[in-house]
C-alpha positions in Angstrom: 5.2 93.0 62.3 8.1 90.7 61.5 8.1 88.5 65.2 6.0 85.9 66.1 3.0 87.0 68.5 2.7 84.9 72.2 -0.2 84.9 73.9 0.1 84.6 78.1 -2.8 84.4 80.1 -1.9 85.6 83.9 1.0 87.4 82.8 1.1 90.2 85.3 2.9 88.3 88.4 4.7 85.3 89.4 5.6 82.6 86.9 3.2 84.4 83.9 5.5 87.1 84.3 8.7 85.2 84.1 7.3 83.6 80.8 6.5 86.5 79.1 9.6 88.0 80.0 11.6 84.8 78.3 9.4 85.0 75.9 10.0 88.4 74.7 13.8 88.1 75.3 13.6 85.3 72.8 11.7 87.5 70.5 8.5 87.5 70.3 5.6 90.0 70.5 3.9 89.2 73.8 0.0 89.6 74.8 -0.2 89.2 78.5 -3.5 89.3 80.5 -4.0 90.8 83.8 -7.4 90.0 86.3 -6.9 93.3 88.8 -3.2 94.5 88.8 -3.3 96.8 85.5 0.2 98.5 87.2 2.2 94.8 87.3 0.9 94.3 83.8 2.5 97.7 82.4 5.2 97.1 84.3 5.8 93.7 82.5 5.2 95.5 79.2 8.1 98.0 80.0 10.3 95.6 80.4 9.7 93.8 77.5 9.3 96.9 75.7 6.4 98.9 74.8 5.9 98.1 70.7 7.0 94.3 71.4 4.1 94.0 74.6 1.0 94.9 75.6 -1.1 94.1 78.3 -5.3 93.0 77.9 -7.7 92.6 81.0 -9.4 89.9 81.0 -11.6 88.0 83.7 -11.5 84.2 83.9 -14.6 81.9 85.1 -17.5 83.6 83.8 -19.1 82.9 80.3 -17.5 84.9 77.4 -14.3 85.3 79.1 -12.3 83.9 76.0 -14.4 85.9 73.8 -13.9 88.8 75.3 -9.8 88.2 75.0 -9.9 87.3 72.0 -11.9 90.5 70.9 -9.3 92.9 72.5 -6.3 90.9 71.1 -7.8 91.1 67.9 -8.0 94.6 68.6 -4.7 95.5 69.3 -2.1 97.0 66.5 0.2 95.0 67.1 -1.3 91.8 66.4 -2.8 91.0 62.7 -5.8 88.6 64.5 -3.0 86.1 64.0 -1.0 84.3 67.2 2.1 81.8 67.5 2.2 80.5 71.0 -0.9 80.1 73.3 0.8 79.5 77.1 -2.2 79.0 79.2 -1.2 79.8 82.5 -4.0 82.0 84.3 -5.4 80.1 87.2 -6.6 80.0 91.3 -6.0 77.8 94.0 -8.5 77.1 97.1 -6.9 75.6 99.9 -10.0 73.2 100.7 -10.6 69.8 101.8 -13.3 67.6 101.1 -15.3 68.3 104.3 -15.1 72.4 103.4 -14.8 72.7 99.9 -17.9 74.5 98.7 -20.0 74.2 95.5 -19.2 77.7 94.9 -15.5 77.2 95.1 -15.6 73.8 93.2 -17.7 75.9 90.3 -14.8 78.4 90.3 -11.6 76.7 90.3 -13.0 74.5 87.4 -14.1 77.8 85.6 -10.9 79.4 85.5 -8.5 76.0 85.8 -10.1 74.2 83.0 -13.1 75.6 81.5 -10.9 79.1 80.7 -8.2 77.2 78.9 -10.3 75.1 76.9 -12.9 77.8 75.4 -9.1 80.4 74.7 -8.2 77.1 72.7 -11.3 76.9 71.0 -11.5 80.8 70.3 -8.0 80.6 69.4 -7.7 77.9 66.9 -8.6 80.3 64.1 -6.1 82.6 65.0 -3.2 80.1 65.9 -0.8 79.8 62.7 0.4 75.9 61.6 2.9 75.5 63.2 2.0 77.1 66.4 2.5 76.1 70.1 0.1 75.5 72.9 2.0 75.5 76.1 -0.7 74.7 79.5 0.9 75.6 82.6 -0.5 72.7 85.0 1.0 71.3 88.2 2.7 68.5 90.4 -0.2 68.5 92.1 -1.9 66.7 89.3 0.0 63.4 90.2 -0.3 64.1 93.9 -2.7 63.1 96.8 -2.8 66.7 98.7 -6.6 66.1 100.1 -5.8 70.2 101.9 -6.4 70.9 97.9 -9.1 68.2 96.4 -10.4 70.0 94.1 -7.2 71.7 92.7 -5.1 68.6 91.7 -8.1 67.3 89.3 -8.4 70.5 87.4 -4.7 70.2 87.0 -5.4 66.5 85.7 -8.1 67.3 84.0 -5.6 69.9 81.6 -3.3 67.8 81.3 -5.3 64.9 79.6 -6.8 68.3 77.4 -3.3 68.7 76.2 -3.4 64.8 75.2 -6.3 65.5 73.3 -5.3 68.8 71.6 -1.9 66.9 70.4 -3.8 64.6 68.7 -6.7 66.6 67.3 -4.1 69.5 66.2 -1.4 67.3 65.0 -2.3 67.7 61.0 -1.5 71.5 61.3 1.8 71.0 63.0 0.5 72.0 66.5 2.2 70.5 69.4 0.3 70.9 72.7 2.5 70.4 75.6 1.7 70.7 79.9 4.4 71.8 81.9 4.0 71.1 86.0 5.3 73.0 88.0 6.2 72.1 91.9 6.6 74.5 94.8 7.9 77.7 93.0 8.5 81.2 95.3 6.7 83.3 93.5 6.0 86.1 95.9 8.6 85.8 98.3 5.9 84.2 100.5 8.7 81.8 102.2 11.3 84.5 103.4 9.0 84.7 106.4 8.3 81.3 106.8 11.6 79.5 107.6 10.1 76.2 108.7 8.0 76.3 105.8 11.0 77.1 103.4 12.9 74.1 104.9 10.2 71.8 104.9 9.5 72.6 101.0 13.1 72.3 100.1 13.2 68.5 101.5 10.3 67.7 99.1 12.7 68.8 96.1 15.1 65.5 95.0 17.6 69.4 93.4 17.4 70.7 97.0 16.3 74.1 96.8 12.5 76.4 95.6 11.7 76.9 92.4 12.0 79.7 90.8 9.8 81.6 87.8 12.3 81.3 85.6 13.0 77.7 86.2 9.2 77.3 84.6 9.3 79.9 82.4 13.4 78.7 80.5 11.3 75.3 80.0 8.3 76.6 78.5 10.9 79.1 75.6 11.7 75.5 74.9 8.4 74.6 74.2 7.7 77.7 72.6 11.2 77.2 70.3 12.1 75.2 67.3 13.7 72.9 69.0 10.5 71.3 70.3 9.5 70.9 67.8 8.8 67.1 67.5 7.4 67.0 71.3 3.9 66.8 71.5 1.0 65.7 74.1 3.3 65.4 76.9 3.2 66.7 80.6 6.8 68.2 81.6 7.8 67.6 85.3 9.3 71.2 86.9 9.2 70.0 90.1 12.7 69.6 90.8 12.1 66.2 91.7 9.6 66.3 93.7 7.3 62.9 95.0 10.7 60.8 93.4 
């Protein structure tokens, strides 16, 4: 096992996929997790290849989760218990305002938007090599006032100032921690039937046009590269300009 192991939570679909995907162009053995869709996630693995991807499942926003991903990547021939890059990128939205927004819902988004990514950290830091990368996929949203989605932006928030805090505490070992936030990406082709909706998103972009998974995903092999290597507690804006 002469690459360097990456680690992508939500890999299955949308911009997970397009990560992993750069990320195993660029060389590296890739762990993705899947909630439900095992099919998307061996799909994925194909096309990264078989012995340089596999696929764990793995449910965020109940206790143990990151345990239990943590047991089956350790698990896993192709991985020595031993990882590179950590890209956080697993999470849920609920389209809720303040009038609507349940405790239920509240209890859940924060589960798997912030409480995930924090105990995969934890659980990880044994396994993470000096040197290594954590990459947390957050969102424009985090800078935002969108009160159709109250309780969304502030998990978002709340990762990015984990980043800040993982920089610093991680800094000795040579561990940058970087958030990358993401704007209005078409992820599932959701806006070819919603022309008005399209349009309207595209005037909120200062570049003119959706994002794309691979807009996201050719920042975070930055991240995940060399190059970045002296870039550490910041939050990347991918919005293509969006709220300028």
């Amino acid at each position: 096992m002469g690459s360097k192991i990456a680690l992508v939570t939500g890999g299955s679909r949308g911009i997970g996929r397009a990560i992993a995907e750069r990320l195993g162009r660029d060389g590296f053995t890739v762990a993705i997790t899947y909630s439900h869709d095992k099919d998307a996630a061996e799909e994925v693995v194909m096309r990264i290849g078989p012995g340089h991807a596999f696929a764990i499942q793995a449910t965020f926003g109940v206790h143990g989760d990151a345990t239990a991903l943590w047991q089956a990547f350790d698990a896993h021939p192709l991985t020595s218990g031993a990882v590179d890059i950590i890209v956080n990128n697993a999470g849920i939205t609920r389209s809720s305002d303040l009038a609507s927004l349940t405790e239920a819902e509240f209890d859940q988004i924060f589960a798997v938007n912030v409480r995930a990514p924090f105990f995969v950290v934890q659980e990880g830091l044994r396994r993470l090599r000096d040197g290594g990368r954590i990459i947390n996929i957050s969102a424009g949203t985090a800078r935002l006032a969108l009160p159709d989605l109250i309780a969304y932006g502030p998990t978002k928030a709340a990762l990015d100032n984990f980043t800040l805090n993982l920089a610093k505490a991680l800094g000795e070992r040579g561990i940058t921690a970087n958030s990358v936030a993401p704007g209005i990406v078409d992820t599932y082709g959701w806006f070819r039937d919603n022309p008005e909706a399209e349009a309207h998103a595209v005037s909120l972009a200062a570049l003119g046009r959706l994002g794309q998974p691979e807009d996201i995903a050719d920042i975070v092999g930055f991240l995940a590269s060399d190059d970045a290597r002296w870039m550490t507690g910041r939050v990347i804006d991918a919005t293509g300009g969006v709220g300028l």
